[in-house]
C-alpha positions, 0 to 999 in steps of 0.5 A, a space after each residue: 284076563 284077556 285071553 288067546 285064541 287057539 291059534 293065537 295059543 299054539 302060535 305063541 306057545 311054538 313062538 316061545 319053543 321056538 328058538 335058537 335051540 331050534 335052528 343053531 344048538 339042535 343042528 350042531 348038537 346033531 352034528 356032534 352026535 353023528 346024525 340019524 341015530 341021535 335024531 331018533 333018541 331026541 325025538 324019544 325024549 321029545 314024545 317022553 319027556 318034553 311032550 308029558 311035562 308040556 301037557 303038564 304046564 298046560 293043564 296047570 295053567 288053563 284049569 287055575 287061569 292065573 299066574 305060576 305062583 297061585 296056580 299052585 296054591 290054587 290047585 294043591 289039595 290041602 291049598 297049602 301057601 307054601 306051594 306060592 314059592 314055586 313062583 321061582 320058577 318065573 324068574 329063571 326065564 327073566 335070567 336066561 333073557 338077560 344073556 339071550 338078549 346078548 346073543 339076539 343082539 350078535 344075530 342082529 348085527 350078523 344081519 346088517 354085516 351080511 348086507 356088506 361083506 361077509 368073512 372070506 375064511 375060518 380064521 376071520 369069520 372066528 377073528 371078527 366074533 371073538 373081537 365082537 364079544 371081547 372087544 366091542 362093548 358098545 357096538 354089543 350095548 347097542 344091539 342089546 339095548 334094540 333088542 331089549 326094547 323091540 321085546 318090551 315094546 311087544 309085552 307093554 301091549 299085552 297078551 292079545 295086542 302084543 304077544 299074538 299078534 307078533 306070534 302071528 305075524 313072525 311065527 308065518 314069517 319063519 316058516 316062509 323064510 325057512 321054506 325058501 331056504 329049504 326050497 334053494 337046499 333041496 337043489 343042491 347035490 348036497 341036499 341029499 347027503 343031508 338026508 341020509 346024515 339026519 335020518 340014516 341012524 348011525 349008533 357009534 356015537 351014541 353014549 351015555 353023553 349023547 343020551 343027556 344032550 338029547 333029553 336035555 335038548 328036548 326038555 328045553 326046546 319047549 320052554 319047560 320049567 319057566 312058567 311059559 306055557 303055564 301062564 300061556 295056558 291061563 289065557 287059554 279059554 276054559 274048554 280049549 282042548 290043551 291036549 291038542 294043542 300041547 301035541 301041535 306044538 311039539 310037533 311044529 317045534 320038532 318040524 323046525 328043528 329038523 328043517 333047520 338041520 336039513 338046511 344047514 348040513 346041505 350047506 356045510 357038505 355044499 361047501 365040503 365043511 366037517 358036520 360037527 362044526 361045534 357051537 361056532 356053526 352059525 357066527 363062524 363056519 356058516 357066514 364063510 359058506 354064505 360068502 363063497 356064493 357071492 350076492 345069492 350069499 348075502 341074500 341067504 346070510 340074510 335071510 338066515 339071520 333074519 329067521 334066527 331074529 324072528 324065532 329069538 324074538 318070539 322066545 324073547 317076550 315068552 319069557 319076561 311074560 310069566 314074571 309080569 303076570 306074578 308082579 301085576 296079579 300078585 302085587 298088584 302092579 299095573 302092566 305098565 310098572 311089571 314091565 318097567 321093572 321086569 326091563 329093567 332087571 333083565 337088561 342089566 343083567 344082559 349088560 353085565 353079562 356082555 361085559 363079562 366077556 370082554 377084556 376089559 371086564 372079564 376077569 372082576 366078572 369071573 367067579 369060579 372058573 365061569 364068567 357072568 354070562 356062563 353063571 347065568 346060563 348054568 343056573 337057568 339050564 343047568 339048575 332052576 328050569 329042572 328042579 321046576 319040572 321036577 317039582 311040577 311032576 311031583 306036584 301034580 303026581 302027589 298033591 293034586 286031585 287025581 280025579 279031577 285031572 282024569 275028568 278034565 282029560 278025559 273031556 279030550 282024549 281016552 283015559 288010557 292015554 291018562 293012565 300013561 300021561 300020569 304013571 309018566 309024570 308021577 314016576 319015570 320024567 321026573 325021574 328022567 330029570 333028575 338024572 340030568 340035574 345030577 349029570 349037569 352039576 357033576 354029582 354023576 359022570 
């Protein structure tokens, strides 16, 4: 198995956390939520929960070296087989690609429209999106299927060749862009209103609704529950300090997230727009900002699109890696086949979910009151990415050696901060998780 280097590991593993939750959902979310008060909870849930199961999926993936499913199996002390359907888990990840394909592919197009003219007011911005989605099946077809093979073309080559070397080059790219932006955000009178409405805690919002946002934010921004970091982790050399590196990347996903806010509540107050501008924040209220500054507009729209590319792309190959490694190891397939196959499923899932929203297909694509799209995305967050976190937990509380796991830890870090890891693992995450899981599937309110 070819394997990462530490950089190559920490680069690839903030590329697959960082994503669109990063600089579209966690800004909006904080929006809603009022600001400071819900940045301080969600930076809780990160260093509780996203931080404990994230050095979880490490240690799973660089103590076995191979793929999700026989990492369990490996693993368990009674070496049970039936731990090899924990492999499910892999195929969430292929599923929440099919739909996040779609959404690259509308950001791709919000590149090439920023070089043009950008929607003068709320109601064309929102006009000219939902006729994308509803109406231009082709045009959402063919910034899928470019998508689809940018992400394919990057797997094909590899772990080293393929999945580094991208991480390397778009994970610096982001950080420039987005410094650049931050830089032009910082002189406008704006900026500091931003900084006290992303660090000046205000509690009023804050309810019980706030409190599963954040902890749900902060359980998927890292990749967790899909077989990312464990299959990362099995290309992370034997004695590579995983403790470390699961700390920098919470951090630098975290960095981002709030630079991102910083960024675009700068430009909402700049522009004298609401913060809590909702979901439509990135496609709608954000490209009429960009067109009231003329040309530095279009060069801003595009830059911020093009950040949102590059962090989706690096998400994007994250997660069609860990299906592969099960097909190549598991079935013995070549890369070449896992791909064809893996491409295969999630590019007509994408299909079949773009034109679930569209008029002419939306209503034989709706079941239950939810469109394919909307099934995808609630089984994927909503259902298989907790019950693999929940499941991870209990594994390595219940069936793996807990002295084998406080040897390889304490090769890195103190054994209290063992103790607090596995009394956090064994009990309150999964815990925590669970709570979410029920609250997201309406069996508590």
């Amino acid at each position: 198995m070819n394997k990462f280097s530490r950089l190559g590991f920490i680069f690839a593993a903030a590329g697959s956390a960082v994503g669109l939750g990063n600089i579209w959902k966690f800004p909006y979310i904080t929006g809603e939520y009022g600001g400071g008060a819900f940045v301080i909870v969600y930076l809780l849930c990160i260093v509780f929960i996203g931080l404990v199961v994230f050095i979880a999926e490490s240690y799973l993936g660089q103590t076995s070296e191979a793929n999700v499913s026989s990492t369990f199996v490996k693993l368990s002390k009674s070496k049970n087989s039936n731990w090899k359907y924990s492999g499910f888990m892999v195929f969430g990840g292929l599923i929440i690609l099919s739909f996040y394909s779609v959404v690259l592919g509308w950001i791709l197009n919000y590149i090439f429209i920023s070089f043009a003219s950008l929607p003068e007011s709320s109601e064309l911005a929102g006009s000219y999106f939902n006729s994308l989605v509803s109406e231009k099946i082709e045009l959402q077809i063919f910034f899928h299927t470019i998508i689809a093979l940018i992400t394919i073309f990057i797997v094909l080559r590899g772990v080293k060749e393929g999945i580094e070397k991208i991480n390397l080059i778009l994970m610096p790219l982001l950080g420039i862009i987005l410094f650049g932006l931050l830089i032009y955000a910082v002189n406008l009178d704006s900026f500091s209103k931003s900084v006290e409405f992303m660090f000046s805690a205000n509690w009023n919002k804050i309810d019980e609704n706030a409190l599963l946002a954040a902890l749900g934010q902060a359980f998927f921004t890292l990749s967790l529950g899909i077989g990312t970091i464990i299959t990362y982790a099995a290309s992370l050399p034997k004695n590579e300090n995983f403790i470390k590196s699961s700390l920098y990347v919470a951090i630098v996903d975290t960095i981002i997230a709030i630079i991102a806010g910083l960024i675009i509540f700068a430009f909402l107050f700049e522009a004298g727009a609401e913060s809590s501008a909702g979901p439509g924040l990135v496609f709608i209220s954000l490209p009429v900002i960009f067109q009231q500054w003329g040309v530095l507009g279009n060069i801003i729209a595009i830059a911020f699109f093009t950040a949102l590319l590059f962090a989706g792309i690096t998400s994007a190959v994250s997660m069609i890696e860990p299906p592969l490694m099960l097909f190549i190891e598991r079935f013995n397939m070549t890369r070449k086949k896992a791909v064809v196959i893996c491409g295969s499923i999630f590019y007509s899932l994408g299909i079949i979910a773009l034109l679930s929203m569209s008029n002419s297909f939306k209503d034989s694509l709706t079941f239950f009151g939810k469109n394919a799209f909307d099934w995808m995305d609630f089984l994927t967050s909503s259902i298989s990415m907790p019950i693999a976190a929940i499941m991870t937990c209990i594994f390595l509380g219940y069936f793996v050696d807990k002295n084998k796991m406080r040897d390889k830890f304490t090769q890195h870090a103190p054994k209290i901060v063992f103790d607090i890891w596995y009394f956090l693992v064994k009990y309150l995450v999964p815990f925590a998780i669970a709570i979410l899981l029920l609250n997201k599937i309406g069996v508590i309110k």
